[in-house]
C-alpha positions as CSV (number, residue, x, y, z in Angstrom):
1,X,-27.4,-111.9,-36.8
2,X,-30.9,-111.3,-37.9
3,X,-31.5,-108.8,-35.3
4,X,-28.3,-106.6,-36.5
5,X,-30.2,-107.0,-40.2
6,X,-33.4,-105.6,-39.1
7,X,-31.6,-102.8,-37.1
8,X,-29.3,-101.5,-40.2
9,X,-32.7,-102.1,-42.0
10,X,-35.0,-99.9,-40.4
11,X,-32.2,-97.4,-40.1
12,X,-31.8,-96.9,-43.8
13,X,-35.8,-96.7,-43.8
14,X,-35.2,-93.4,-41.3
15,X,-32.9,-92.1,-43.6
16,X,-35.2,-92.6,-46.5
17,X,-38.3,-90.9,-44.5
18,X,-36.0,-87.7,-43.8
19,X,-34.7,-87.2,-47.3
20,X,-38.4,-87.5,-48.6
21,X,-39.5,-84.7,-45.2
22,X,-37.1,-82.5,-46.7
23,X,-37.8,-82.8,-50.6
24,X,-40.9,-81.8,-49.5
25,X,-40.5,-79.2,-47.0
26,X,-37.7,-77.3,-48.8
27,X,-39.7,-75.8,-51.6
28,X,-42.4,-74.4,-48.3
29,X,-39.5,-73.2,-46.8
30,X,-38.1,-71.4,-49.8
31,X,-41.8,-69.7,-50.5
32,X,-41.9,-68.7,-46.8
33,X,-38.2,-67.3,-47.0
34,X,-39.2,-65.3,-50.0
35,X,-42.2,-63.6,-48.8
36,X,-40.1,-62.3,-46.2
37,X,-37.9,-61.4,-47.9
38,X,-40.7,-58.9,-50.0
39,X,-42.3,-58.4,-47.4
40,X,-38.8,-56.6,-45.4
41,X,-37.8,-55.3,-49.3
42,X,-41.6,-53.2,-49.1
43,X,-40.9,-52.2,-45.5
44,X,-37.1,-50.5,-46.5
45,X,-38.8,-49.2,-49.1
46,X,-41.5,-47.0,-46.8
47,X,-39.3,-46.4,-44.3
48,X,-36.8,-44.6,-47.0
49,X,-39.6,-42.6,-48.4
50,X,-41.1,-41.7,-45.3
51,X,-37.4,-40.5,-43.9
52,X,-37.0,-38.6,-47.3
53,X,-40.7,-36.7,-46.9
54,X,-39.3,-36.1,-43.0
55,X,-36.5,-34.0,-44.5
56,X,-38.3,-32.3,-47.6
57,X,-41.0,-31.2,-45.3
58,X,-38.8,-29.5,-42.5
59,X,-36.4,-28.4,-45.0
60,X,-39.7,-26.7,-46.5
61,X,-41.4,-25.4,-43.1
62,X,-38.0,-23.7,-42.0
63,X,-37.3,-22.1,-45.8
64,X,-41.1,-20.8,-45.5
65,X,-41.1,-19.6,-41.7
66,X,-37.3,-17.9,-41.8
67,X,-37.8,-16.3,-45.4
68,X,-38.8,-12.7,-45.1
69,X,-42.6,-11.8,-45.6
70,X,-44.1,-15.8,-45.3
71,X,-46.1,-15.0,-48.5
72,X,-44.9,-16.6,-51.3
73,X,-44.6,-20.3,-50.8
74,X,-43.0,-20.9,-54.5
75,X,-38.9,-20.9,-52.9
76,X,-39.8,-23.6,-49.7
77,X,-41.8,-25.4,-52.0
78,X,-38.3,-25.9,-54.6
79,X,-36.5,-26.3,-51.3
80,X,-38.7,-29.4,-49.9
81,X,-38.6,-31.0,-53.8
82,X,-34.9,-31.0,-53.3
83,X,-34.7,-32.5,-49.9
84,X,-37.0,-35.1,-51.2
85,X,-35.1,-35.9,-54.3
86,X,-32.0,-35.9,-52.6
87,X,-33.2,-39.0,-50.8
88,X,-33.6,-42.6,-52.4
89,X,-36.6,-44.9,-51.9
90,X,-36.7,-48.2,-53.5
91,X,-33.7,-47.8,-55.3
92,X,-34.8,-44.5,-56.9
93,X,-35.3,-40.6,-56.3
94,X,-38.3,-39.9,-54.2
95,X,-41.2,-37.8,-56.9
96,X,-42.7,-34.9,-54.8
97,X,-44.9,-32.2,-56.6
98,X,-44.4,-28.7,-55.3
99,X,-48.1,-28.1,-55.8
100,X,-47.8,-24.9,-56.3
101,X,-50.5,-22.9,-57.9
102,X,-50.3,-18.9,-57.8
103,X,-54.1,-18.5,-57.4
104,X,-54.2,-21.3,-55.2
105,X,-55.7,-19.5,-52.0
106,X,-53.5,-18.0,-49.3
107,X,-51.1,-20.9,-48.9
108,X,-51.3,-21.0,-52.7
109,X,-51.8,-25.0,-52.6
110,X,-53.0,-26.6,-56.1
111,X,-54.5,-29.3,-54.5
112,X,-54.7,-30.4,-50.9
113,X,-53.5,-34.5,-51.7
114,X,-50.3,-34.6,-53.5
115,X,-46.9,-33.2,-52.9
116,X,-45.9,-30.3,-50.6
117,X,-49.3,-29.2,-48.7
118,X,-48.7,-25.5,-46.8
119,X,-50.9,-24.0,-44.4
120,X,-51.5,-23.0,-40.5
121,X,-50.9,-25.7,-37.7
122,X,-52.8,-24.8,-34.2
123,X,-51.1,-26.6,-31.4
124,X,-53.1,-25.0,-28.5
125,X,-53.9,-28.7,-28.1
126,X,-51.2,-30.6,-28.5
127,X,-54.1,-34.3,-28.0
128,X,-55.8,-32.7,-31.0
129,X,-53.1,-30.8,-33.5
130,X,-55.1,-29.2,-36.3
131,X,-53.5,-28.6,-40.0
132,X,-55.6,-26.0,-41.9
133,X,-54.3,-25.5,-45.6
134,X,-56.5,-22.5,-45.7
135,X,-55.6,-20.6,-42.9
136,X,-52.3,-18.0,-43.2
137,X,-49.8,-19.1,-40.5
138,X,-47.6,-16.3,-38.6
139,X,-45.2,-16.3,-35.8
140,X,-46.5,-12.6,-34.5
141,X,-48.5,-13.9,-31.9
142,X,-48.1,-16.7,-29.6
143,X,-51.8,-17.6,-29.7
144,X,-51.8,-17.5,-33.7
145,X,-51.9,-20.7,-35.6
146,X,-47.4,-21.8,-36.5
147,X,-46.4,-22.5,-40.2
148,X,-46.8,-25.9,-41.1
149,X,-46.0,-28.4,-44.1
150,X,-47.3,-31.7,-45.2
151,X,-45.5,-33.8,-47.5
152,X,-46.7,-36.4,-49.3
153,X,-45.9,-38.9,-52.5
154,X,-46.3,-42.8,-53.4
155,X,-43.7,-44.5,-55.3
156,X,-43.9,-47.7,-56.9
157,X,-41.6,-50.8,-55.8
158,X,-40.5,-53.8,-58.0
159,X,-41.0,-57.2,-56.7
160,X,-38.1,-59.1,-55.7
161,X,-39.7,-62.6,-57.3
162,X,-40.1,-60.3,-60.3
163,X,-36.7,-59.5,-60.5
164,X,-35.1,-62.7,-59.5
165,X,-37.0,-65.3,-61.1
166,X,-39.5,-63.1,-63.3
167,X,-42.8,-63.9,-61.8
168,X,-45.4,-61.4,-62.5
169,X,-45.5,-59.7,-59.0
170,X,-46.0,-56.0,-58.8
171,X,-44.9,-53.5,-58.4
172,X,-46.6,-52.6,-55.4
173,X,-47.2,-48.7,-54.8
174,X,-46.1,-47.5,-51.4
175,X,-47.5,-44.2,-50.3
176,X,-45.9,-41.9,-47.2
177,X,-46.6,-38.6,-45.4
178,X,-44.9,-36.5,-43.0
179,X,-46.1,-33.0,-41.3
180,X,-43.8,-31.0,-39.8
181,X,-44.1,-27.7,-37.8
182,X,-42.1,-24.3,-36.9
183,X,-42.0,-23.9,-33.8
184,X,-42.0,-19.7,-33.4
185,X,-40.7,-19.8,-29.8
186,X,-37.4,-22.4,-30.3
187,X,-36.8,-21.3,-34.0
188,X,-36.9,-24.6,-35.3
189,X,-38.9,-27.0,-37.3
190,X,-39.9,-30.4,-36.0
191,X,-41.8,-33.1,-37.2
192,X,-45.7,-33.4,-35.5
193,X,-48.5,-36.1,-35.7
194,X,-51.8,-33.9,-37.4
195,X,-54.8,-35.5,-36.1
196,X,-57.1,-33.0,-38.0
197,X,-56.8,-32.0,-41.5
198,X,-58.7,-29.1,-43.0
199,X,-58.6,-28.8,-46.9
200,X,-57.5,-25.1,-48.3
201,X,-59.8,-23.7,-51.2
């Protein structure tokens, strides 16, 4: 009799230690659940914008390589802002500047780090491709340097805790890029990895 005391006894003291493991384990579990849960919200977020700079930029490349002359960088430039708008990142439009400044050298680029970036992509080595936004691209020779666009924007991205339990968390800013490339001899755009960057005037 005694032992069938001390048996129901030290099983209600196992039930006792679990509850008070999980009271205290559930709130480290909740925190950990959460931070992935910003952490994969951040990651949708880049992933979006970096697929929306994909398309502005080879929407913007093709416009520029297939429009008649190649000069005047003003109509790809609206074209790429569109693509990019078109596509949402974090729940909202993606911003991209045209950069476009009339006197802005020969690719007429405003600035060489924000929005659309235009210039001459040389591919004779495709280990090391080199962007040059000073450089006039052209599809006239096979050893000249192919039309090339970078796009390039940042958008900022609410925190989750924020939102839910209104913690002050963010927003974080999550920044993207894409290049992308005609290719003369195909007659198509595609997307490249630059691994040099010159800066236009």
């Amino acid at each position: 009799m005694q032992n069938h005391c001390l048996n129901a006894d030290l099983s209600h003291k196992r039930r006792g230690v679990a509850t008070l493991w999980l009271i205290l384990a559930l709130p480290l579990f909740l925190i950990i659940l959460g931070a992935l849960l910003e952490i994969a919200n951040l990651w949708l977020a880049r992933i979006e914008l970096k697929n929306g700079l994909d398309a502005a930029s080879l929407a913007a490349v093709k416009e520029w390589a297939e429009s008649p002359g190649g000069t005047d960088t003003q109509p790809a430039r609206a074209v790429g802002v569109n693509f990019a708008t078109a596509n949402n990142a974090g729940g909202q439009p993606i911003p991209l500047s045209d950069n476009y400044l009339m006197a802005g050298g020969v690719n007429e680029n405003a600035t060489n780090d924000d929005g659309l970036v235009f210039g001459a992509v040389d591919t004779s080595d495709l280990t090391n491709i080199e962007f040059d936004a000073g450089e006039v691209p052209s599809c006239n020779i096979l050893s000249d340097p192919i039309f090339g666009v970078r796009a390039q924007s940042n958008i900022p991205v609410n925190s989750i805790f924020a939102n839910l339990l209104g913690l002050p968390l963010g927003p974080y800013s999550i920044e993207a890029k894409s290049d992308a490339i005609y290719d003369c001899q195909i007659g198509s755009p595609r997307l490249v990895h630059i691994n040099q960057f010159t800066p236009g005037p």
